[in-house]
C-alpha atoms as one frame of an Amber mdcrd trajectory, in Angstrom:
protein
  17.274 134.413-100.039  16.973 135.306 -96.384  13.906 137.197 -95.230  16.170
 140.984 -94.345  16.941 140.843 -98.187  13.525 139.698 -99.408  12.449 142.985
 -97.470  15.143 144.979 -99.033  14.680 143.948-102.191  10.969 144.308-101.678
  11.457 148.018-100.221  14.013 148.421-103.735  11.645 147.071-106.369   8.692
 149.363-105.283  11.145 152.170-104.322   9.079 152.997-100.668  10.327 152.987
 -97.199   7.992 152.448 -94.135   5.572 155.434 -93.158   6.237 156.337 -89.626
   2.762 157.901 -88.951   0.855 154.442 -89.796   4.035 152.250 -87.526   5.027
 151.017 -89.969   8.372 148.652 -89.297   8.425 145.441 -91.848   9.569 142.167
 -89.787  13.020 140.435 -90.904  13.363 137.730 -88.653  12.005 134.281 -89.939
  12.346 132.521 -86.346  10.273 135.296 -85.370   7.147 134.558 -88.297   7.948
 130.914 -87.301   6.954 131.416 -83.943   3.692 133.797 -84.524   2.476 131.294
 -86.464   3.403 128.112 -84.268   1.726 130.234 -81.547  -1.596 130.863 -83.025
  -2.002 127.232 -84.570  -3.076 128.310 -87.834  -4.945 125.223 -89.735  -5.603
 124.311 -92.966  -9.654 124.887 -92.506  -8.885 128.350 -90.490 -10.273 131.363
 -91.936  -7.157 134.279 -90.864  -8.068 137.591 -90.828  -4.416 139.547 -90.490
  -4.157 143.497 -89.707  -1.591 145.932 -91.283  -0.069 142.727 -93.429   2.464
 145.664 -94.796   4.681 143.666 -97.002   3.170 140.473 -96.912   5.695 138.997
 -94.717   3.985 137.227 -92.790   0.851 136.799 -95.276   3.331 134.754 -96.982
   3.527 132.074 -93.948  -0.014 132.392 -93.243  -1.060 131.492 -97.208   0.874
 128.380 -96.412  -0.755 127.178 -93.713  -4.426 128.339 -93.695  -7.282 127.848
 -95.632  -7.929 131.703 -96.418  -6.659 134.783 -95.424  -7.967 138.454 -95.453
  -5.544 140.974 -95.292  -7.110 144.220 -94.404  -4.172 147.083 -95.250  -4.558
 151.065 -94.755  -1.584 151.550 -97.106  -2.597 152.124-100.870   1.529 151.096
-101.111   1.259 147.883-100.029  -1.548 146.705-101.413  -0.131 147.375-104.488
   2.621 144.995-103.639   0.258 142.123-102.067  -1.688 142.172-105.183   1.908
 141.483-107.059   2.866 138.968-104.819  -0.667 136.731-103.744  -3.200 135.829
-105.579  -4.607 132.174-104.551  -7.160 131.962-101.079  -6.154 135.688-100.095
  -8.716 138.407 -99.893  -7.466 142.171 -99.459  -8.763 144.763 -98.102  -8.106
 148.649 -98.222  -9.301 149.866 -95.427  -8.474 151.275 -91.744  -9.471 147.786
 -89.776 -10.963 150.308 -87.115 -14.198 151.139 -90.064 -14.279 147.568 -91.485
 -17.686 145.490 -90.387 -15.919 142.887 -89.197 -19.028 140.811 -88.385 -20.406
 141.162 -91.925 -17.101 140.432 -92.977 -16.393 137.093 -91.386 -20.267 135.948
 -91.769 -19.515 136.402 -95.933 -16.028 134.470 -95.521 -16.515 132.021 -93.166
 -17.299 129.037 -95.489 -18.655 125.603 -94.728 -15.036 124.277 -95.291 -13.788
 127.027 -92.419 -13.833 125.313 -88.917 -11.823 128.639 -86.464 -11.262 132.024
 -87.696  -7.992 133.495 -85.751  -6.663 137.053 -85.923  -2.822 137.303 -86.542
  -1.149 140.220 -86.344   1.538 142.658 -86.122  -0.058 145.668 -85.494   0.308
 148.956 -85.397   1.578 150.271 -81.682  -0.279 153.545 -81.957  -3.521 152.078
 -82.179  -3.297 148.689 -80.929  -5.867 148.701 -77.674  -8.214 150.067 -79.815
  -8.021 147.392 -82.728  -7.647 144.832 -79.839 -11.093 146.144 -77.820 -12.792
 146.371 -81.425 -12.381 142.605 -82.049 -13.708 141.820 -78.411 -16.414 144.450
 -78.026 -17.974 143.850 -81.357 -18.377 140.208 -80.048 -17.326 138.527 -83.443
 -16.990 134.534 -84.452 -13.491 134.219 -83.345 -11.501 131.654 -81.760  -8.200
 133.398 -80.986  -6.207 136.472 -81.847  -2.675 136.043 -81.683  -0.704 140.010
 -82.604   2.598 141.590 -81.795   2.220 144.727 -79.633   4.877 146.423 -77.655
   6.077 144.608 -75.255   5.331 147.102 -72.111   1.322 146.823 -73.823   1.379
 142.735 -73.280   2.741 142.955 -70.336   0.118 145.493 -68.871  -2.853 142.920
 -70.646  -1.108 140.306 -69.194  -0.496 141.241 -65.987  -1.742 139.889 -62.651
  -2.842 141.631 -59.008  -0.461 139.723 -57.286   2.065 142.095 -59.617   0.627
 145.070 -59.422   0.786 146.959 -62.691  -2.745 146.198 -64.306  -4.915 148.538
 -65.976  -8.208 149.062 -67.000  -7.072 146.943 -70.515  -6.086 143.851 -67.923
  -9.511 143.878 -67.089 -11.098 144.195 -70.550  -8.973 141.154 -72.146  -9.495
 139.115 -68.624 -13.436 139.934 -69.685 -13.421 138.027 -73.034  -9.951 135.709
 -73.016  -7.562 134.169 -71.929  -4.696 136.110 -72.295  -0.801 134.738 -72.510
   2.822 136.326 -74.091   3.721 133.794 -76.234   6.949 135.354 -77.811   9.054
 138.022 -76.916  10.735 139.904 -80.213  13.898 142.533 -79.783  13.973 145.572
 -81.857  16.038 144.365 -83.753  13.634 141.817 -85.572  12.406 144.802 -87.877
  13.659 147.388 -90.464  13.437 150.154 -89.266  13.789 148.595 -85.963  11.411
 150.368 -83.366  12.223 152.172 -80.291  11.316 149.744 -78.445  11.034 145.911
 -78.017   7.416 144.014 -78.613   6.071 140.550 -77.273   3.559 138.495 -79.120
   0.347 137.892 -77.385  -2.169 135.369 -77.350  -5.833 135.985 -76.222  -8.233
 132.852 -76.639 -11.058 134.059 -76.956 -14.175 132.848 -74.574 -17.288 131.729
 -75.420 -18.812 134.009 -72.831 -17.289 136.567 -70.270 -15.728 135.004 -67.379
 -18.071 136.869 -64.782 -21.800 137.342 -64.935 -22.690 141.390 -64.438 -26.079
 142.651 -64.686 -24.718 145.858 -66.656 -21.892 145.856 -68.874 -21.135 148.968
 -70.058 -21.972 149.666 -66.206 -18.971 147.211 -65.633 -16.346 148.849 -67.962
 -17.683 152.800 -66.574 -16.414 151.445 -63.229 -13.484 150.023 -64.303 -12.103
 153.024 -66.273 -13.200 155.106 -63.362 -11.164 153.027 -61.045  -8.054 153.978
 -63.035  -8.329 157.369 -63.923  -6.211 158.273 -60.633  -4.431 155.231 -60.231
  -2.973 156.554 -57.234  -5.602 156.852 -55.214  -7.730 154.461 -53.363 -10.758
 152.255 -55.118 -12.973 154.060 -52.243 -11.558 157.578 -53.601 -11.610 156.825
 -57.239 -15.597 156.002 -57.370 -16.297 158.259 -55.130 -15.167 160.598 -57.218
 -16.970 158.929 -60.472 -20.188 160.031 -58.232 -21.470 156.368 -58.823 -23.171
 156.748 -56.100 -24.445 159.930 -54.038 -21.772 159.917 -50.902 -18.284 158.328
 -49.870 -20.133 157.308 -47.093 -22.355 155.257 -49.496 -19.472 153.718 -51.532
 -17.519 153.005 -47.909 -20.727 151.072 -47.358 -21.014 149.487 -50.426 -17.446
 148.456 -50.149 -17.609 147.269 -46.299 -20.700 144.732 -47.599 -18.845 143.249
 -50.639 -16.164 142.443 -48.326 -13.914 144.336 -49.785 -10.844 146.609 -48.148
 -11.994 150.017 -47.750  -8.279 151.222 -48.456  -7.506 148.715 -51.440  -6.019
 150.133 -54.540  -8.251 148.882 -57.968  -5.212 147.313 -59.219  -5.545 144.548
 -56.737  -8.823 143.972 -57.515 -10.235 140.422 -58.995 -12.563 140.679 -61.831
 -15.147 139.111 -59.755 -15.053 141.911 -57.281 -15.657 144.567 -60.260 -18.406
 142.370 -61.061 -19.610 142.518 -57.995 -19.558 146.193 -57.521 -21.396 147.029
 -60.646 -24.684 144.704 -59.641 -24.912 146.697 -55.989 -24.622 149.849 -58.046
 -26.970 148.948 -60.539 -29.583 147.106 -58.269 -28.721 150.529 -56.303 -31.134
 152.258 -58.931 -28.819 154.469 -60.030 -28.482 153.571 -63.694
């Protein structure tokens, strides 16, 4: 049986259909699973923590492959149907991922026999950057986190200076991985297939940030300030953000660092953030 009528059957059996306001669209393409989980390496001594498993679809491939699994689901529905369908190294969870200690979590499951614990996903689009900052910010044991987001959202995480079209989230996942797209999936991969098309991502997580800064929520009050008015100038946007007490003082800072008084923060280098966060913070203002 090929996986679009596994799914249908599935969706027949327990007589549900996805639930648009949690995303929900179930995956029917097995070169797509395939490839997620080619791309994040799973192991037979990896602990895999997967988000929004839905129908087990992929928990399926992953129960193959690792040594344990936690599924953490929001949907009373399908837990119901991962209970019926797994039962051997998979612990589930019903929760919203967004309230689960994570931390706690992974210190309880992460046995002697566990070498990596990875993070594959397809997640939900309507709160993926916040699932995606929660694994980085809480600062948890894991080695990578491989997910399916929409495909504009990897490319903006992705994204480099030369091109352009970062954001304040290029900066954040440039903080604490390696980022890379790793798969590109059409619409038509799921039932009900989405408005749009999705990539699969791959961050490997680093062991620590690739800059030094002497304040780090400092560091990410910048950033976001940068790119609240994308449109206007770095010198413009902080000045603005009243970081410090003049635009003469930020033109200043800015002409010291080396930096182009008239540069947009989208072709900034994370090094130069870094770099303007220690003058504002030996600055005394924070």
């Amino acid at each position: 049986m090929n996986l679009y009528s596994e799914t249908m059957q599935i969706l027949k059996q327990y007589n549900i259909s996805a639930n648009k306001n949690l995303g929900q669209n179930f995956l029917i393409s097995e070169d797509i699973v395939n490839g997620i989980i080619k791309a994040a390496e799973v192991q037979k001594d990896d602990l895999v923590i997967e988000i929004g498993p839905g129908l087990g679809t992929l928990t399926k491939e992953l129960l193959q492959n690792a040594g344990k699994v936690i599924c953490i689901e929001l949907d009373k529905r399908m837990i119901n149907i991962l209970q019926d369908r797994f039962n051997e190294n998979l612990c589930i969870i019903n929760n919203d991922i967004l309230k689960v200690n994570l931390k706690e979590l992974i210190q309880k499951e992460k046995t002697d026999n566990i070498s990596k614990v990875k993070v594959v996903a397809n997640l939900p689009y309507y709160i993926t950057t916040p699932i995606i900052m929660k694994l980085l910010e809480d600062k948890l044991d894991i080695y990578s986190i491989t997910v399916m987001v929409q495909k504009e959202v990897a490319e903006r995480m992705t994204a480099t200076k030369e091109k352009g079209d970062s954001g304040a989230i290029t900066y954040a996942i440039n903080y604490y991985t390696n980022p890379s797209i790793v798969l590109d999936v059409p619409k038509e991969s799921f039932i009900p297939a989405p408005e749009v098309n999705s990539s699969v991502i791959k961050l490997d997580v680093l062991q620590k940030p690739k800059v030094s800064v002497k304040d780090e929520e400092l560091f990410f009050k910048i950033i976001k300030l940068s790119f609240m008015q994308k449109r206007k100038t770095l010198l413009n946007s902080l000045t603005n953000g009243k970081l410090l007490k003049s635009k003469n003082e930020v033109e200043t800072m800015l002409q010291e660092l080396n930096i182009d008084t008239k540069i947009r923060p989208e072709k900034l280098t994370l090094e130069e953030f870094a770099k303007i966060t220690d003058y504002v913070y030996n600055a005394n203002v924070y």
